[in-house]
C-alpha positions as YAML, in Angstrom:
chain: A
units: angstrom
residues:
- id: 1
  name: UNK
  ca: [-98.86, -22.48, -155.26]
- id: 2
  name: UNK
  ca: [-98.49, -23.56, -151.64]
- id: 3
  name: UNK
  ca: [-100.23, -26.55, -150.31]
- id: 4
  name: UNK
  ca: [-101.75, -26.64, -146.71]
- id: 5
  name: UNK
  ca: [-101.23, -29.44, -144.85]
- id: 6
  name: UNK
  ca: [-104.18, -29.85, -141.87]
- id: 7
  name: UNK
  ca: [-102.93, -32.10, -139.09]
- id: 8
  name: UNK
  ca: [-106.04, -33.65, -137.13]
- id: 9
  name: UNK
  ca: [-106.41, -32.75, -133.53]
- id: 10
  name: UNK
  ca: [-105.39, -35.58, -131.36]
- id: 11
  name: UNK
  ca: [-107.91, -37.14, -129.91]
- id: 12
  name: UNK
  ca: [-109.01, -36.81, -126.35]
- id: 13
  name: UNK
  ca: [-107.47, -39.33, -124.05]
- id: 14
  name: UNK
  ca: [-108.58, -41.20, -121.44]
- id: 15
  name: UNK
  ca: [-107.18, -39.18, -119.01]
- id: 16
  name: UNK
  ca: [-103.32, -39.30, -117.30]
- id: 17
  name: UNK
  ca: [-100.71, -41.49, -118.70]
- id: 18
  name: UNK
  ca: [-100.31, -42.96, -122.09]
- id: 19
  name: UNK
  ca: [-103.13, -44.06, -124.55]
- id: 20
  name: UNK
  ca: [-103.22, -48.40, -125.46]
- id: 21
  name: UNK
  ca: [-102.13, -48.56, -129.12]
- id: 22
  name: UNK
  ca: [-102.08, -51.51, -131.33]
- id: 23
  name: UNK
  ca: [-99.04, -52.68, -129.83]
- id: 24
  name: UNK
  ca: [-100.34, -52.72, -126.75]
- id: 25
  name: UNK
  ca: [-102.50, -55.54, -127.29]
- id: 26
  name: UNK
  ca: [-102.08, -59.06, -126.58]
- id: 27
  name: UNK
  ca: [-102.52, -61.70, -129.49]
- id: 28
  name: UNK
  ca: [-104.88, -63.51, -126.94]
- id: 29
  name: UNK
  ca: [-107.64, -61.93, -124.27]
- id: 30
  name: UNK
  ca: [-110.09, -63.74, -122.62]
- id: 31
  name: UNK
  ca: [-112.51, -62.73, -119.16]
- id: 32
  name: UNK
  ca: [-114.59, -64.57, -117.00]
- id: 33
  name: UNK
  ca: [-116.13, -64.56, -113.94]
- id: 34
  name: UNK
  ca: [-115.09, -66.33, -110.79]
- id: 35
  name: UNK
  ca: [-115.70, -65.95, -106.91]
- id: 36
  name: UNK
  ca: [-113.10, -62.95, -106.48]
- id: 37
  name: UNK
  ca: [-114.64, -61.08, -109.38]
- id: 38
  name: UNK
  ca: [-113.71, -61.03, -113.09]
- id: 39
  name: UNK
  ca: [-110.63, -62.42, -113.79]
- id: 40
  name: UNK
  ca: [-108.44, -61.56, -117.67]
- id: 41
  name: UNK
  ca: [-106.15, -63.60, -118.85]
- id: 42
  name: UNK
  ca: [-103.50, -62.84, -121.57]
- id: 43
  name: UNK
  ca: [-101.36, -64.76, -124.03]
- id: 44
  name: UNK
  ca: [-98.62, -64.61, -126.65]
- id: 45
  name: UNK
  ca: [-100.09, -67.22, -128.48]
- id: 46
  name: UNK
  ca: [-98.61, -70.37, -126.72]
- id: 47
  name: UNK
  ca: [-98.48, -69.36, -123.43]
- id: 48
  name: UNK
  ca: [-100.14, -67.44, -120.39]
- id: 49
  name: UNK
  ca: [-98.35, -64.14, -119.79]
- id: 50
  name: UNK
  ca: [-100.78, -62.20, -117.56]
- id: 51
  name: UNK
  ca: [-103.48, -62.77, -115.10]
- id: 52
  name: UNK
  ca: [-105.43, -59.93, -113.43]
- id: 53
  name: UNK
  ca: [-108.54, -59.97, -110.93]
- id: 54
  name: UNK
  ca: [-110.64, -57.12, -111.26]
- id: 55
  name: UNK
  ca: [-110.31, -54.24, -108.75]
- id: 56
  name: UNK
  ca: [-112.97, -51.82, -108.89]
- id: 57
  name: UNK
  ca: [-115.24, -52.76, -111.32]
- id: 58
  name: UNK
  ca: [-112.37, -52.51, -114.12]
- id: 59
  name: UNK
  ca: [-109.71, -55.06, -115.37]
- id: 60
  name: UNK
  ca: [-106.73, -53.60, -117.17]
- id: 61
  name: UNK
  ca: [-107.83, -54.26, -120.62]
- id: 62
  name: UNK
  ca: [-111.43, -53.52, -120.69]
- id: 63
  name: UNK
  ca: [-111.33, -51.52, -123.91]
- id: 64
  name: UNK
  ca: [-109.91, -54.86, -126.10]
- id: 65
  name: UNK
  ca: [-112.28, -56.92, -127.28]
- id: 66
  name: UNK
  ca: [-111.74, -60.91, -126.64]
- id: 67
  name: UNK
  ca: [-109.92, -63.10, -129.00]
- id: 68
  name: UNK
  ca: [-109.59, -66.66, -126.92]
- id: 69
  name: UNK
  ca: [-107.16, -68.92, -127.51]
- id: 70
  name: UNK
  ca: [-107.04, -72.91, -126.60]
- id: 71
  name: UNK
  ca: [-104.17, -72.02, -124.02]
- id: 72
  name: UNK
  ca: [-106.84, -69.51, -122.56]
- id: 73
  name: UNK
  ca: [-109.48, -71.51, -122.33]
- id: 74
  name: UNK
  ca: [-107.49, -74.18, -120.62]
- id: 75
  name: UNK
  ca: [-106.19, -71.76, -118.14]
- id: 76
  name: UNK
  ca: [-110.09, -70.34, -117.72]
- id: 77
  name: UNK
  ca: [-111.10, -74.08, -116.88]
- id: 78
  name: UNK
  ca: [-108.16, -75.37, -114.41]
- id: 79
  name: UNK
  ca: [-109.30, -72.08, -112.69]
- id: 80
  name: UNK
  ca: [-112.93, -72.81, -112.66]
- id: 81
  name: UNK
  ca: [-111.52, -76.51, -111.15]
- id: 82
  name: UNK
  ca: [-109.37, -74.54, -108.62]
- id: 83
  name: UNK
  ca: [-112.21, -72.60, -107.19]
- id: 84
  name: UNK
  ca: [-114.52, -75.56, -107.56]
- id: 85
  name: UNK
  ca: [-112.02, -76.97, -105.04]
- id: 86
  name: UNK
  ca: [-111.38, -80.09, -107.50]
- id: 87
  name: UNK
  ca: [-107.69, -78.71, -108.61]
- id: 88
  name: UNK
  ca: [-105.08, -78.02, -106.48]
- id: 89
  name: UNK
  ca: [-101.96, -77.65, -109.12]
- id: 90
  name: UNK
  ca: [-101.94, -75.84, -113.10]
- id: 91
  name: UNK
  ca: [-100.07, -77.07, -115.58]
- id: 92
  name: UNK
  ca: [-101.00, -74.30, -118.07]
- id: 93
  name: UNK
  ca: [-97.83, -73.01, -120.12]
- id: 94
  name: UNK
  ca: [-96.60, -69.64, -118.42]
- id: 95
  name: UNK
  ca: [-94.41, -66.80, -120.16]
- id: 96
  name: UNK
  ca: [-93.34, -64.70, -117.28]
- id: 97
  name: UNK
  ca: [-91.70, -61.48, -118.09]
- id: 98
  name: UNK
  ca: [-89.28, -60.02, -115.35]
- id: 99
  name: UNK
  ca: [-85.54, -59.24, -114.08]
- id: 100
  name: UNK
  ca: [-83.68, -62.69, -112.90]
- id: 101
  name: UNK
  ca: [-84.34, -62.09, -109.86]
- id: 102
  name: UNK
  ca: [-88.07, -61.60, -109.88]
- id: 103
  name: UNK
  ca: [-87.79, -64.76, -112.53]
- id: 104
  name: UNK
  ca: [-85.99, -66.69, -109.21]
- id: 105
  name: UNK
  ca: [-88.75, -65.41, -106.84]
- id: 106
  name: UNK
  ca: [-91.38, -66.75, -109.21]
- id: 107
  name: UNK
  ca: [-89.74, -69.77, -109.33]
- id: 108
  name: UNK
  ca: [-89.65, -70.34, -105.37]
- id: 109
  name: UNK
  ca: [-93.03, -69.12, -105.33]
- id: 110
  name: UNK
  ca: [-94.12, -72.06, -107.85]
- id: 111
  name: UNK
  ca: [-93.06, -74.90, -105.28]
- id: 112
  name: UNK
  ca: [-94.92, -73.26, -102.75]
- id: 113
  name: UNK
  ca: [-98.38, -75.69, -102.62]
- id: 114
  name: UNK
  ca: [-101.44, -75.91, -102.23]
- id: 115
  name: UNK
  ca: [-102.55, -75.04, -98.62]
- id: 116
  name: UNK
  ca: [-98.83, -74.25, -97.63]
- id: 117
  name: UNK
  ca: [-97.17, -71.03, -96.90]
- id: 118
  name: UNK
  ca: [-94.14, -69.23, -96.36]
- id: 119
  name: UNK
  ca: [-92.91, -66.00, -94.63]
- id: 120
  name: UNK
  ca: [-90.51, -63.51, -97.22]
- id: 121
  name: UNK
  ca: [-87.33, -64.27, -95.47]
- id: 122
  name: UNK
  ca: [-88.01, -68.46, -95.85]
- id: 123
  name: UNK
  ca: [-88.92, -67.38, -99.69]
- id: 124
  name: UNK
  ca: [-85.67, -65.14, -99.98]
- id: 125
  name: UNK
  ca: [-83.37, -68.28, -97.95]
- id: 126
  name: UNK
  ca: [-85.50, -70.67, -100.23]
- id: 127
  name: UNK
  ca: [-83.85, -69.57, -103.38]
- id: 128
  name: UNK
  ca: [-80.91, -68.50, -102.00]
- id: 129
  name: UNK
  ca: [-80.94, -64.67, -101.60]
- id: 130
  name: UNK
  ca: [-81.17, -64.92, -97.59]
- id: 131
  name: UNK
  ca: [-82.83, -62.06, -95.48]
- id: 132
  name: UNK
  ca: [-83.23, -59.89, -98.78]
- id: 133
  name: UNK
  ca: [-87.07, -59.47, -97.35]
- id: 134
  name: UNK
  ca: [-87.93, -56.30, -99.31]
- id: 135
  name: UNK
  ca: [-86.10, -57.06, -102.61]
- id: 136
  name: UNK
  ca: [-88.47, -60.45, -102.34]
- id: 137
  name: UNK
  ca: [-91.58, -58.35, -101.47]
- id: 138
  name: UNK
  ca: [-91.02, -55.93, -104.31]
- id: 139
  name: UNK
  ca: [-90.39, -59.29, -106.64]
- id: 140
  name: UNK
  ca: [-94.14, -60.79, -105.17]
- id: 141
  name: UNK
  ca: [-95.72, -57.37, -106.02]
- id: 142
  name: UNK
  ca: [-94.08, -57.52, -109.50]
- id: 143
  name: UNK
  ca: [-95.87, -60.97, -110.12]
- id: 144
  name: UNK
  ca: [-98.23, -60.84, -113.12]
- id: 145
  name: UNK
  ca: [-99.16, -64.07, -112.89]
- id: 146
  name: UNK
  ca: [-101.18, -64.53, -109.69]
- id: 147
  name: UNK
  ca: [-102.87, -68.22, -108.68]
- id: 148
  name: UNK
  ca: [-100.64, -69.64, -111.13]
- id: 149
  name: UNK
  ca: [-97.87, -68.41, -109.55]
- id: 150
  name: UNK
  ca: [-99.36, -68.28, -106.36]
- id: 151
  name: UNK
  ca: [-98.12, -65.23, -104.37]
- id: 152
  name: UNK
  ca: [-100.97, -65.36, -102.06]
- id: 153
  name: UNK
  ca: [-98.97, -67.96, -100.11]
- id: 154
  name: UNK
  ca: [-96.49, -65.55, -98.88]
- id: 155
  name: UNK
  ca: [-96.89, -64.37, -95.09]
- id: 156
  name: UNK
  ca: [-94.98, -62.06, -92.90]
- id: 157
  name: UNK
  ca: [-93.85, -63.38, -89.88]
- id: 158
  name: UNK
  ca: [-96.15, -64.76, -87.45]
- id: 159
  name: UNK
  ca: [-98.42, -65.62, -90.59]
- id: 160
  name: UNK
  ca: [-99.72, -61.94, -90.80]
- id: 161
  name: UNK
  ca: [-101.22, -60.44, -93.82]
- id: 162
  name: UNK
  ca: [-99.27, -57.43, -95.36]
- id: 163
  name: UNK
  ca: [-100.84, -56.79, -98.39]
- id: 164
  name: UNK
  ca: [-101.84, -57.87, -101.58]
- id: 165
  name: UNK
  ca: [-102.15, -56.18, -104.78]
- id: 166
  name: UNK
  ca: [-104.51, -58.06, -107.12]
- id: 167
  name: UNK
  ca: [-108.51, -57.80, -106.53]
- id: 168
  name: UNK
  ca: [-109.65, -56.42, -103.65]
- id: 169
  name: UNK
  ca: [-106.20, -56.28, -101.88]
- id: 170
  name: UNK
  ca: [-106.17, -57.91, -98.61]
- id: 171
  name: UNK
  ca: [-110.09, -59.41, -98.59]
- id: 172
  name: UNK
  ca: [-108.61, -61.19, -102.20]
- id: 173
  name: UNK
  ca: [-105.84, -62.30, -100.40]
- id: 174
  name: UNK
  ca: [-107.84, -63.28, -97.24]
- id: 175
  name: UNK
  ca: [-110.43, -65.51, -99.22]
- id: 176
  name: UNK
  ca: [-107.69, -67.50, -101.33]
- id: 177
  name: UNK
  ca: [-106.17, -68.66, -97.71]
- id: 178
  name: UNK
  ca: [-109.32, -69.35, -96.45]
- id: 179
  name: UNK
  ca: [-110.06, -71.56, -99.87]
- id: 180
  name: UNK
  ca: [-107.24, -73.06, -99.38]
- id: 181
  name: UNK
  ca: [-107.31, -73.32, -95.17]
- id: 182
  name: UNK
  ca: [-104.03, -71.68, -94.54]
- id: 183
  name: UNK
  ca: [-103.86, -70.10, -91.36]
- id: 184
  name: UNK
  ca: [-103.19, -66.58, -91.04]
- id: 185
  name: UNK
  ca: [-103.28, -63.24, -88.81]
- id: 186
  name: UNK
  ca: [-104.95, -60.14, -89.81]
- id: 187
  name: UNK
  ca: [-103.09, -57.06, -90.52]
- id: 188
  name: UNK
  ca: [-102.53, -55.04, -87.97]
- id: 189
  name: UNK
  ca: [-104.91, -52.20, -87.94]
- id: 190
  name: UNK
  ca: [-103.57, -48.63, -87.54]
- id: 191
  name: UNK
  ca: [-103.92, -47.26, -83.86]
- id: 192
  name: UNK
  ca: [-106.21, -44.24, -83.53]
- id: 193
  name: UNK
  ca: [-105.37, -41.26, -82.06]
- id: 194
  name: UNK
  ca: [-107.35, -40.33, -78.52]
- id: 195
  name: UNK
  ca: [-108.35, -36.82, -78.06]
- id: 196
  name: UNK
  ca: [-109.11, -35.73, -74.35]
...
């Protein structure tokens, strides 16, 4: 006698790219609003190891359900402070995840303060990788751990805007400066073409 084995049909995805599994998830998820838009925070279970600012209506991990921790709900509150305008440091445990060089980046970016800023090449001579500009503006894009680890602070030179890539992008970035009153220049818009 020969037994048939039936294999369910996968179900449909989301879409492009790989589906979240169980492993995916963090052991800690919590959301809340703020002035930029819903921020989500993760943990390991001790520390911080993600922040994200919704872009688009959506936040990475919309499809998890919350499970708040005490190191969340710290983080949640010295945020709330921070756009209150009554905090101006964190001292939230963070569990950054990186190469040693982005981990060295992060670290220069941490002693930037409140309502200072720096251009890449005084970030990359900061922690001694001199005028390695785009291997220290791939390390800020790589940050997962934005306002703690604040790469908003970062300016080209001449204080001009470049980008950002939490939020909103460059608005985000352009609000956080103004919260904090750092001066800056706007990006440089892209010339149109004339047509006689």
């Amino acid at each position: 006698m020969t037994r048939h084995h039936s294999n369910p049909a996968p179900a449909p995805g989301p879409g492009p790219g790989p589906m979240p599994t169980l492993f995916d998830r963090p052991v800690g998820l919590l959301r809340f609003s703020s002035p930029l838009g819903r921020i989500e925070l993760t943990s390991d279970g001790t520390s911080v190891t993600t922040l994200a600012i919704e872009r688009g209506g959506e936040l990475p991990l919309d499809g998890y359900r919350e499970s708040p921790l005490d190191v969340l709900v710290l983080a949640s509150e010295q945020l709330a402070d921070y756009f209150d305008g009554t905090r101006r440091t964190f001292d939230v445990p963070l569990s950054p995840v990186g190469t040693p060089f982005q981990l060295a980046t992060w670290t220069g970016l941490a002693g930037i303060g409140f309502g200072e800023s720096r251009t890449y090449g005084q970030l990359g001579h900061d922690i001694g990788a001199g005028l390695a500009g785009r291997a220290i503006g791939s390390a800020v894009r790589a940050n997962r751990l934005p306002l703690f680890v604040p790469c908003h602070r970062v300016l080209a030179t001449g204080g001009r805007i470049t980008g950002y890539t939490q939020g909103n992008g460059v608005p985000t970035k352009e609000w956080l400066l103004d919260h904090e009153g750092i001066e800056y220049r706007q990006p440089m818009q892209r010339a149109t073409l004339q047509t006689a």
